[in-house]
VOLUMVO-504413 format. One record per residue (C-alpha): residue number from 1; x, y, z; residue in three letters. Coordinates in steps of 0.05 Angstrom, whole numbers, plus 5000, padded with zeros to 4 digits. Each point is the difference from the previous one (the first is absolute). Last residue first. Layout:
N
pos: NUM	u: X	v: Y	w: Z	code: ALA;
...
//
This chain:
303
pos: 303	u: 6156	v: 5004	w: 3774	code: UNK;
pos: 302	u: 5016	v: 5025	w: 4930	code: UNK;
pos: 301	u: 4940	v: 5016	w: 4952	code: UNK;
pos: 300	u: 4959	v: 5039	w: 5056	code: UNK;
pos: 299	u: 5061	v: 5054	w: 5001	code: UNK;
pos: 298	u: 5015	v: 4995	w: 5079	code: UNK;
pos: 297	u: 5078	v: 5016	w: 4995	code: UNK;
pos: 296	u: 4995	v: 5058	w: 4942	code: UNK;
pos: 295	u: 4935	v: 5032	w: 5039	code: UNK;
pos: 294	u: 5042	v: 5007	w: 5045	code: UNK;
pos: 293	u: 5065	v: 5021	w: 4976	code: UNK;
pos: 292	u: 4967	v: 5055	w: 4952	code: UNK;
pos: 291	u: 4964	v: 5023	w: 5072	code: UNK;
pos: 290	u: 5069	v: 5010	w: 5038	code: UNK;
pos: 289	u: 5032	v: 5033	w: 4929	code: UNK;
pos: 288	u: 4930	v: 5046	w: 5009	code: UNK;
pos: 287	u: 5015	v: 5025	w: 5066	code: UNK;
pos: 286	u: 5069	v: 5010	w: 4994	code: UNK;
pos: 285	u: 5004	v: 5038	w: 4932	code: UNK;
pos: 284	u: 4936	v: 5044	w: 5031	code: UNK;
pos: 283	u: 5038	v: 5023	w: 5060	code: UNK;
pos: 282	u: 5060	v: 5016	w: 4967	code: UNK;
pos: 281	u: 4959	v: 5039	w: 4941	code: UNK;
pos: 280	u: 4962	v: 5036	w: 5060	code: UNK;
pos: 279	u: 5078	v: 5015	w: 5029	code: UNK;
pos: 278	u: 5024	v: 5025	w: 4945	code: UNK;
pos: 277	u: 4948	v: 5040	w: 4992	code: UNK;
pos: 276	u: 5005	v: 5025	w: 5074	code: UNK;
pos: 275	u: 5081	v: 5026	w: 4988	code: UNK;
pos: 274	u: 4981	v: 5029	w: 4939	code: UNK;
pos: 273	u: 5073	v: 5032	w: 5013	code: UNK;
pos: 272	u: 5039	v: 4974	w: 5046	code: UNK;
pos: 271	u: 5011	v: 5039	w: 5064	code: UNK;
pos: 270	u: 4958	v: 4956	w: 5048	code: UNK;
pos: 269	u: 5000	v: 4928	w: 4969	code: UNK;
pos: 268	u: 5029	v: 4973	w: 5065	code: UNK;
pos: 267	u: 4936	v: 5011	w: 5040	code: UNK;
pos: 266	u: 5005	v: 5026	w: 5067	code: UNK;
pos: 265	u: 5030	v: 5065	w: 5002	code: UNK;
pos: 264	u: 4963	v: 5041	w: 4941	code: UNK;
pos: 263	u: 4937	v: 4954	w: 5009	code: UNK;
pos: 262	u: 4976	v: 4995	w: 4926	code: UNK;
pos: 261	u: 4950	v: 5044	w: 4987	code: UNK;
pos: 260	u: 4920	v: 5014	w: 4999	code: UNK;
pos: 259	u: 5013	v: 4990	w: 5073	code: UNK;
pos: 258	u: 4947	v: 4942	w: 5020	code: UNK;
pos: 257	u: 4984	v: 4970	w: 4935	code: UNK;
pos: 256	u: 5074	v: 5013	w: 4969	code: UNK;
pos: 255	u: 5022	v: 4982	w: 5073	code: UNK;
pos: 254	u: 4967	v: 4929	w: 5001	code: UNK;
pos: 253	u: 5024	v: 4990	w: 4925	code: UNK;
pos: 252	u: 5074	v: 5009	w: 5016	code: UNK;
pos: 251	u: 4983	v: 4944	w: 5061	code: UNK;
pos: 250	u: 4976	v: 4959	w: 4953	code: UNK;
pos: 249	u: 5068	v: 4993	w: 4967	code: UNK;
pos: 248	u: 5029	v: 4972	w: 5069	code: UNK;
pos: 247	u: 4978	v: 4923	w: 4994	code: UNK;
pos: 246	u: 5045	v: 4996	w: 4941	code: UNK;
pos: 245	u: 5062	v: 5047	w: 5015	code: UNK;
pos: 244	u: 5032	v: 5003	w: 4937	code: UNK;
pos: 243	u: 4954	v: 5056	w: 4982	code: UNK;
pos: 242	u: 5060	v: 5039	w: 5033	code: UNK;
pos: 241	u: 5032	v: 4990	w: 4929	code: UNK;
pos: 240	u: 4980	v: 5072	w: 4980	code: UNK;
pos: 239	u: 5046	v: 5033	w: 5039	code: UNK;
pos: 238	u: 4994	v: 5049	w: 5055	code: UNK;
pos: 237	u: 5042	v: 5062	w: 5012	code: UNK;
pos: 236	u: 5020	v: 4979	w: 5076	code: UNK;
pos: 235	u: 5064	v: 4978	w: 4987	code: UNK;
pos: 234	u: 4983	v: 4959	w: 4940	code: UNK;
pos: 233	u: 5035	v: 4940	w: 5036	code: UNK;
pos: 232	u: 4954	v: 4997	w: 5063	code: UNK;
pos: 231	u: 4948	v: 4986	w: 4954	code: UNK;
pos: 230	u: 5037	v: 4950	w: 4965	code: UNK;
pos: 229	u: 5022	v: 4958	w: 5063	code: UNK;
pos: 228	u: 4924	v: 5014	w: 5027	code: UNK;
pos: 227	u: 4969	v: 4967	w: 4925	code: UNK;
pos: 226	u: 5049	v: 4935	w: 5015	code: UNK;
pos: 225	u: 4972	v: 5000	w: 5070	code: UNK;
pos: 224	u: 4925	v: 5007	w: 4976	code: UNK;
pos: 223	u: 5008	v: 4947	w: 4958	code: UNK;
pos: 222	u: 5045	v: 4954	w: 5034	code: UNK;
pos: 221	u: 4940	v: 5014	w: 5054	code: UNK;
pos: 220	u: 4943	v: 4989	w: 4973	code: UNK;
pos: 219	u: 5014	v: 4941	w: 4948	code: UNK;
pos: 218	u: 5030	v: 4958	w: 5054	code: UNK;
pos: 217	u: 4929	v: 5008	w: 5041	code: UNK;
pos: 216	u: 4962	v: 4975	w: 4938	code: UNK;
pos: 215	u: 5058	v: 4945	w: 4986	code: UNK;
pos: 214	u: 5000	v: 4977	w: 5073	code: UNK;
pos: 213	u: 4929	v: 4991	w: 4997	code: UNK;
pos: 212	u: 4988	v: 4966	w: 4934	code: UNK;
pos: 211	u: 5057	v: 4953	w: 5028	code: UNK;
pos: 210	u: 4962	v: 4990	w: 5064	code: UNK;
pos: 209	u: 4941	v: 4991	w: 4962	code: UNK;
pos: 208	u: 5021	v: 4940	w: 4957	code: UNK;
pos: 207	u: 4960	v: 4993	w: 4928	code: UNK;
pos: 206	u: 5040	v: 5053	w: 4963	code: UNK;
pos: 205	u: 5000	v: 5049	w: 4941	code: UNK;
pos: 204	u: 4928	v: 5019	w: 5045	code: UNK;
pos: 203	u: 5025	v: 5039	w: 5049	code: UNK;
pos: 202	u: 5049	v: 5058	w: 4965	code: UNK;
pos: 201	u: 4932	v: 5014	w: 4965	code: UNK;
pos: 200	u: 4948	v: 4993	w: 5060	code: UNK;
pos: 199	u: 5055	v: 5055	w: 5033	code: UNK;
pos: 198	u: 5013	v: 5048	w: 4937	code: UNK;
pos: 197	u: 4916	v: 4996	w: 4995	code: UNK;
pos: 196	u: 4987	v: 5006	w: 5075	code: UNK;
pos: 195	u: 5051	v: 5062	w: 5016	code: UNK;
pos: 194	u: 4988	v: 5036	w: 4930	code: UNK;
pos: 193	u: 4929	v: 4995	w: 5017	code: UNK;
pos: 192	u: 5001	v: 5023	w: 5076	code: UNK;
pos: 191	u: 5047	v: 5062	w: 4991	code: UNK;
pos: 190	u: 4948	v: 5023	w: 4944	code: UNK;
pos: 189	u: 4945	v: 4987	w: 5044	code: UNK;
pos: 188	u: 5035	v: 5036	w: 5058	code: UNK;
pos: 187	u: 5013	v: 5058	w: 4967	code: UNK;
pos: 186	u: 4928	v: 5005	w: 4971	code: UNK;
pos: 185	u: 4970	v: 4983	w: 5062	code: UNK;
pos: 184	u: 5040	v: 5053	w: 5043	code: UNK;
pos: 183	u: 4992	v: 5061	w: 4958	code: UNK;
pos: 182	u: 4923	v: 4989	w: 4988	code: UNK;
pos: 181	u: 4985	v: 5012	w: 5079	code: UNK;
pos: 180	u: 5057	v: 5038	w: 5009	code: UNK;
pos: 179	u: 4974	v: 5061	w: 4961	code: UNK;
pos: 178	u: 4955	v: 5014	w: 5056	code: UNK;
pos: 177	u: 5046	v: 5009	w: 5054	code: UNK;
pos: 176	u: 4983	v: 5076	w: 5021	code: UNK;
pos: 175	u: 4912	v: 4981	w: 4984	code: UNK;
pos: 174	u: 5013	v: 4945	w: 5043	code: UNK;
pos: 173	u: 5048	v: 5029	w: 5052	code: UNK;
pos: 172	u: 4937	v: 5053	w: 5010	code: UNK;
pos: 171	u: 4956	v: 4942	w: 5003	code: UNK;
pos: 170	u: 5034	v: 4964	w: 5063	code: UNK;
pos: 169	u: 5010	v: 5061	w: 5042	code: UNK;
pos: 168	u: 5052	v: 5066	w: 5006	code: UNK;
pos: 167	u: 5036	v: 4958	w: 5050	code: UNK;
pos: 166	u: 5013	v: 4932	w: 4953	code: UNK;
pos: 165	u: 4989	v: 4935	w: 5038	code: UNK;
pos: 164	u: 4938	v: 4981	w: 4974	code: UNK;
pos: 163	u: 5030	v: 5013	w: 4924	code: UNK;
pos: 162	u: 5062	v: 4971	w: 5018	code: UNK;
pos: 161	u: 4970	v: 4938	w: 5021	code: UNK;
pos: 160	u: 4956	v: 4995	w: 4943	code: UNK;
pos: 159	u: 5061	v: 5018	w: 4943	code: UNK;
pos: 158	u: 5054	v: 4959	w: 5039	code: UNK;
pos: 157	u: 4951	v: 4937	w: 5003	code: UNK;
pos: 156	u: 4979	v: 5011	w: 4929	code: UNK;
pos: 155	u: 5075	v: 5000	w: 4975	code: UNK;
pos: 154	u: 5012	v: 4936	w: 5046	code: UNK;
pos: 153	u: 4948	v: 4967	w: 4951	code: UNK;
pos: 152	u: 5026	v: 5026	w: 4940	code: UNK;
pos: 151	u: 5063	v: 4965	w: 4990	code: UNK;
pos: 150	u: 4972	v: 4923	w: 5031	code: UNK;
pos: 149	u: 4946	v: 5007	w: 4956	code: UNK;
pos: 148	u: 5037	v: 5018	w: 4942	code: UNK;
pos: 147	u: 5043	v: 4942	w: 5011	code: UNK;
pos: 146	u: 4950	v: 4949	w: 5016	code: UNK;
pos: 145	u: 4958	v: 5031	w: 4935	code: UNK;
pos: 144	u: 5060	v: 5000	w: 4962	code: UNK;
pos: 143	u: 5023	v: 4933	w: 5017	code: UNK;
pos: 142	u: 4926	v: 4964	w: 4981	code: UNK;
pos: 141	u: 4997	v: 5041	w: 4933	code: UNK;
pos: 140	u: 5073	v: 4975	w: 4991	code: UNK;
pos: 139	u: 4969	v: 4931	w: 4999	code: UNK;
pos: 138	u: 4938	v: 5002	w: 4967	code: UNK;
pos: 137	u: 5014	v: 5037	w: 4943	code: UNK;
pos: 136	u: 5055	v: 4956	w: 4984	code: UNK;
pos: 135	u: 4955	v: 4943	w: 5010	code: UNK;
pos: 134	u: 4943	v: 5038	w: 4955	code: UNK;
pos: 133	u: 5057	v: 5024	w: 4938	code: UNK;
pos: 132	u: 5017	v: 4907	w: 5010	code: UNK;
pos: 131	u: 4937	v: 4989	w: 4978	code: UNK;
pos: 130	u: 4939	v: 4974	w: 5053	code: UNK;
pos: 129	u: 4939	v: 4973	w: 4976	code: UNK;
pos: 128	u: 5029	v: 4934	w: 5040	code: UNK;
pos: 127	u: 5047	v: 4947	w: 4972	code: UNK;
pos: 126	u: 5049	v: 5053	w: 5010	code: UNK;
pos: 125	u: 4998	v: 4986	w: 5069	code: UNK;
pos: 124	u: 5007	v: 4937	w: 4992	code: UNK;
pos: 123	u: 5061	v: 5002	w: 4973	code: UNK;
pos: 122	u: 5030	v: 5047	w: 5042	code: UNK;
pos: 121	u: 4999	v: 4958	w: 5062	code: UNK;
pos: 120	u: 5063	v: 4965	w: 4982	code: UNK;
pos: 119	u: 5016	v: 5006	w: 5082	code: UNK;
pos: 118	u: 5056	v: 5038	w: 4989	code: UNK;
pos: 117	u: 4971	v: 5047	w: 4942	code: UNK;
pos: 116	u: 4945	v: 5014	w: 5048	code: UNK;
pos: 115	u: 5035	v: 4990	w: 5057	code: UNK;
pos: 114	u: 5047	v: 5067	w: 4958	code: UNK;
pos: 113	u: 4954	v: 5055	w: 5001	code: UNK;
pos: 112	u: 4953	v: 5025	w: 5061	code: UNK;
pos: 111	u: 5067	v: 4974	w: 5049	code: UNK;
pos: 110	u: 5047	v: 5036	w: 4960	code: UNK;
pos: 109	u: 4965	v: 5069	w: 4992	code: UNK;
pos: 108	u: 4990	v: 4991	w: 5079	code: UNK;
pos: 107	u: 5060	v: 5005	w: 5039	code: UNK;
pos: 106	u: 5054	v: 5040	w: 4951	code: UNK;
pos: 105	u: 4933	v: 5046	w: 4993	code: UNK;
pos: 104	u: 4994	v: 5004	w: 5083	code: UNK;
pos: 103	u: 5069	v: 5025	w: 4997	code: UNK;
pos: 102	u: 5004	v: 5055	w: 4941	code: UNK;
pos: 101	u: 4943	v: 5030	w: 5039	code: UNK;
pos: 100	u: 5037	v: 5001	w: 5067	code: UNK;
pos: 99	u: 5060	v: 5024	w: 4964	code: UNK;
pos: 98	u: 4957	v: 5049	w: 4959	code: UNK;
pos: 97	u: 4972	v: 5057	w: 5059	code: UNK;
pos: 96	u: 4999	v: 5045	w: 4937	code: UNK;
pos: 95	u: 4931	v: 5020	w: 4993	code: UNK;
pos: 94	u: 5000	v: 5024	w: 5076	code: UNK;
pos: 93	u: 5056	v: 5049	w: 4983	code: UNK;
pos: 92	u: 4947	v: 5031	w: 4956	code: UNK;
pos: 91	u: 4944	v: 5002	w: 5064	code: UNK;
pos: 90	u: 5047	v: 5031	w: 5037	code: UNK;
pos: 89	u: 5035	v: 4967	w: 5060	code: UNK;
pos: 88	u: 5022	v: 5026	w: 5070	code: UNK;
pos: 87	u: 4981	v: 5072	w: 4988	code: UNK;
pos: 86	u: 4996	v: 5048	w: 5064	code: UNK;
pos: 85	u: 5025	v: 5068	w: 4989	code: UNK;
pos: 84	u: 4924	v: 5035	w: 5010	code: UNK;
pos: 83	u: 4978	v: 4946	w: 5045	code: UNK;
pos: 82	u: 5065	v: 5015	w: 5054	code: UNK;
pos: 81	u: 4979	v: 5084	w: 4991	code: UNK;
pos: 80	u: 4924	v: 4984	w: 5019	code: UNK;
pos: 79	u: 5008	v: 4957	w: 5055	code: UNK;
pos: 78	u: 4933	v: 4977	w: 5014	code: UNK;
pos: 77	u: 5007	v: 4940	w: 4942	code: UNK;
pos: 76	u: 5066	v: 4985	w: 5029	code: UNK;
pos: 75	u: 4973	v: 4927	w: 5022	code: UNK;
pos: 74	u: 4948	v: 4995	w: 4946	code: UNK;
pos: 73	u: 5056	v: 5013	w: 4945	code: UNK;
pos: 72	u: 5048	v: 4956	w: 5038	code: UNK;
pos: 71	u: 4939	v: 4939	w: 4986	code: UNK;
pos: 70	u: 4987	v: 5013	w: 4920	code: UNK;
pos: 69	u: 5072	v: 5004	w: 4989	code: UNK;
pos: 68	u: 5014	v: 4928	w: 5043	code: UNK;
pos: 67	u: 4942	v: 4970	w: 4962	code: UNK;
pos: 66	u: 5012	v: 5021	w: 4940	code: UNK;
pos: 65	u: 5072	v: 4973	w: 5008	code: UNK;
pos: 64	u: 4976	v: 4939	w: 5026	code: UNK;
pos: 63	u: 4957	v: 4983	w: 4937	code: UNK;
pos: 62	u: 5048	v: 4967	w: 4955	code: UNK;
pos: 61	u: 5025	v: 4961	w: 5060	code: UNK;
pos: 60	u: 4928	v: 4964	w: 5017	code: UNK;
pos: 59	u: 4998	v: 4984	w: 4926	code: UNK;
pos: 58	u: 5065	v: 4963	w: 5001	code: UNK;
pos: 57	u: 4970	v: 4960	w: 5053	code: UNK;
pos: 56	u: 4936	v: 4994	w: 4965	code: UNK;
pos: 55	u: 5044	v: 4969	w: 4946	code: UNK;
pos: 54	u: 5050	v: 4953	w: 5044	code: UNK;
pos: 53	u: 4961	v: 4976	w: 5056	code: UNK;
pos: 52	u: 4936	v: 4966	w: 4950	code: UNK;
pos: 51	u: 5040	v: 4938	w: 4965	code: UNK;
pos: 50	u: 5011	v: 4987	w: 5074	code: UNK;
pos: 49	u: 4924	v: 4998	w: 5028	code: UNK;
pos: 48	u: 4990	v: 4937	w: 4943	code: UNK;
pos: 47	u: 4954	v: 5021	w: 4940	code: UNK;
pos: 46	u: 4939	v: 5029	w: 4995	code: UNK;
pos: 45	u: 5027	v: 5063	w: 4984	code: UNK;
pos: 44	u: 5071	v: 5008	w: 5000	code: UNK;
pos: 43	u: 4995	v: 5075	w: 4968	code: UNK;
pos: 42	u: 5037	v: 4970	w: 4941	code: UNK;
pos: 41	u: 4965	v: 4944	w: 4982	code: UNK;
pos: 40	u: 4930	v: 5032	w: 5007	code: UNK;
pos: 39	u: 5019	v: 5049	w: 4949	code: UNK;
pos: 38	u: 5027	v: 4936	w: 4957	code: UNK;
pos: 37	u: 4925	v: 4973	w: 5010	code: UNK;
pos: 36	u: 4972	v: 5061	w: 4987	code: UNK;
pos: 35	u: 5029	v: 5014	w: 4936	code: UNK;
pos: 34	u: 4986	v: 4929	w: 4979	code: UNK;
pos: 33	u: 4934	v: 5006	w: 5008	code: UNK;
pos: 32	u: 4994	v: 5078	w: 4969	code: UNK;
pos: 31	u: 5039	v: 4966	w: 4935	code: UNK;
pos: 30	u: 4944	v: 4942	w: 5001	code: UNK;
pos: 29	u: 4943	v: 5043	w: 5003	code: UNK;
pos: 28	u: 5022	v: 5045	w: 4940	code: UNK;
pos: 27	u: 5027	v: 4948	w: 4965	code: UNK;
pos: 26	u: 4931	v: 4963	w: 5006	code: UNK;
pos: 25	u: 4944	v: 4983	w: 5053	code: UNK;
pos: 24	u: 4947	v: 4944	w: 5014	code: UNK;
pos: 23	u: 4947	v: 5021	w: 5030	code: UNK;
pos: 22	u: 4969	v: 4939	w: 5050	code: UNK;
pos: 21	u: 4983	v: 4927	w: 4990	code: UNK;
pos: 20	u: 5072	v: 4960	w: 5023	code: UNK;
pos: 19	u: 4993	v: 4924	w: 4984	code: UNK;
pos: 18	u: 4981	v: 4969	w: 5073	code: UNK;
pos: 17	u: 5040	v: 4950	w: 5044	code: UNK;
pos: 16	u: 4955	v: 4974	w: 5052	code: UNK;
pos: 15	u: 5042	v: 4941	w: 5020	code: UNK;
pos: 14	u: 4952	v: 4951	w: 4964	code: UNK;
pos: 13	u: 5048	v: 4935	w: 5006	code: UNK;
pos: 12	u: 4995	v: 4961	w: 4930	code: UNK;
pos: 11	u: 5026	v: 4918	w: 5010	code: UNK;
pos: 10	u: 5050	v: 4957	w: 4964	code: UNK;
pos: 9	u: 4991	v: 4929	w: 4987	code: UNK;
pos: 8	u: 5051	v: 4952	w: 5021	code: UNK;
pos: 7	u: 4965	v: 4968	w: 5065	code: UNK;
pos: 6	u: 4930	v: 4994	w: 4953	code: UNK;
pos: 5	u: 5038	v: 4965	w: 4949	code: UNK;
pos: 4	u: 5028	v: 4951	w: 5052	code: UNK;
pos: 3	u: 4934	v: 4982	w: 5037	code: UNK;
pos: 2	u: 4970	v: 4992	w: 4923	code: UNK;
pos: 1	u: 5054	v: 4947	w: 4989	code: UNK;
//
């Protein structure tokens, strides 16, 4: 009997497991967490060598054209008549390099968002000093700063390599480019939030990514399509419902920063009066309805 008793009892294995001893954080910690971890996400870091082609990929093309301006410059750069006429890209054309953008957006504002509505991964989560204003937070902050980055890194290589390229010397072109260097990050930051919070939005009303992908990508170009057909329409006068175009609008706001106008050629609200309030108001409508959605579909009270 005391043979069998000692067969069925149970027995405590020390596998070294210890309680954790160190600082423990709140929201604040826990929104910075999970902003890292969906930054990591994105990139492909520290995950398989495939999940990492796509976005540094898309990053290599953003930056070719900077590279190929940056490289004919140095090649003519004796040639005093070619470097006066050359311009391969500007620094505002730059801004609107979009399908590249609008790409790696339709790749990675579905894979930050829905495994975790997939996966039922919300729920604990939430369990965490974490409310659903910190997730939301957390997410587009994590697409902005890819897509910010991803903006104004080829800027800096076409600002350096045109300033040790440039014939009358590197601070000369400083002091002659200067206004660039608040131009560019305020166009591109604007480009980058309406990009990551329309994106995350259109994202998260599912829990498959190729359907949050499809629907970002749709999005961009019925849009912009629908807003060309009117365009073309006004016959050149402009019209109001150019706004149409989604993933464009920002590019209205590049030229106010760049310009102090709207682009008379370029932007289809040339001609119409208040022309750049409209498209602020645009801007803002889209950016907000994308947060209102968010916050409306990770509300703490309804998982």
């Amino acid at each position: 009997m005391t043979a069998l008793y000692q067969a069925a009892a149970g027995a405590v294995y020390d596998r070294g497991y210890r309680p954790y001893s160190g600082p423990r954080g709140g929201r604040r910690e826990a929104t910075l967490a999970l902003w890292r971890l969906s930054v990591r996400r994105a990139l492909g870091l520290r995950r398989p060598w495939r999940q990492k082609v796509f976005p540094w990929t898309l990053l290599g093309l953003a930056t070719i054209p900077a590279i190929i301006n940056v490289g004919v410059a140095w090649v003519i750069r004796n040639n005093p008549v070619e470097m006066a006429d050359f311009e391969f890209i500007t620094y505002r054309d730059y801004v609107g390099v979009s399908t590249v953008l609008i790409l790696f957006v339709a790749l990675t504002a579905p894979d930050v968002v829905c495994p975790d509505r997939a996966q039922r991964v919300l729920p604990l989560l939430f369990s965490r000093p974490l409310t659903g204003v910190d997730y939301v937070l957390a997410k587009v902050g994590a697409i902005f700063f890819i897509v910010f980055g991803f903006s104004f890194l080829p800027q800096v290589v076409l600002f350096v390599g045109q300033m040790l390229v440039s014939r009358d010397g590197a601070l000369s072109y400083f002091t002659d480019n200067a206004e660039v260097l608040w131009q560019v990050p305020i166009a591109v930051a604007l480009l980058a939030l309406l990009y990551a919070a329309v994106g995350v939005a259109l994202a998260s009303l599912t829990d498959r990514r190729i359907v949050g992908g499809v629907a970002i990508i749709g999005l961009a170009f019925v849009t912009s399509a629908i807003a060309g057909i009117v365009v073309d329409a006004s016959q050149g006068d402009g019209t109001p419902l150019a706004v149409i175009g989604i993933f464009f609008v920002p590019l209205d706001l590049r030229d106010l920063v760049f310009l102090g106008h709207l682009h008379p050629i370029d932007s289809g609200l040339s001609g119409v009066e208040g022309g750049g309030l409209i498209a602020i108001v645009a801007y803002s409508v889209y950016v907000i309805a994308a947060l209102a959605v968010l916050l409306y579909r990770y509300r703490e009270v309804d998982l």
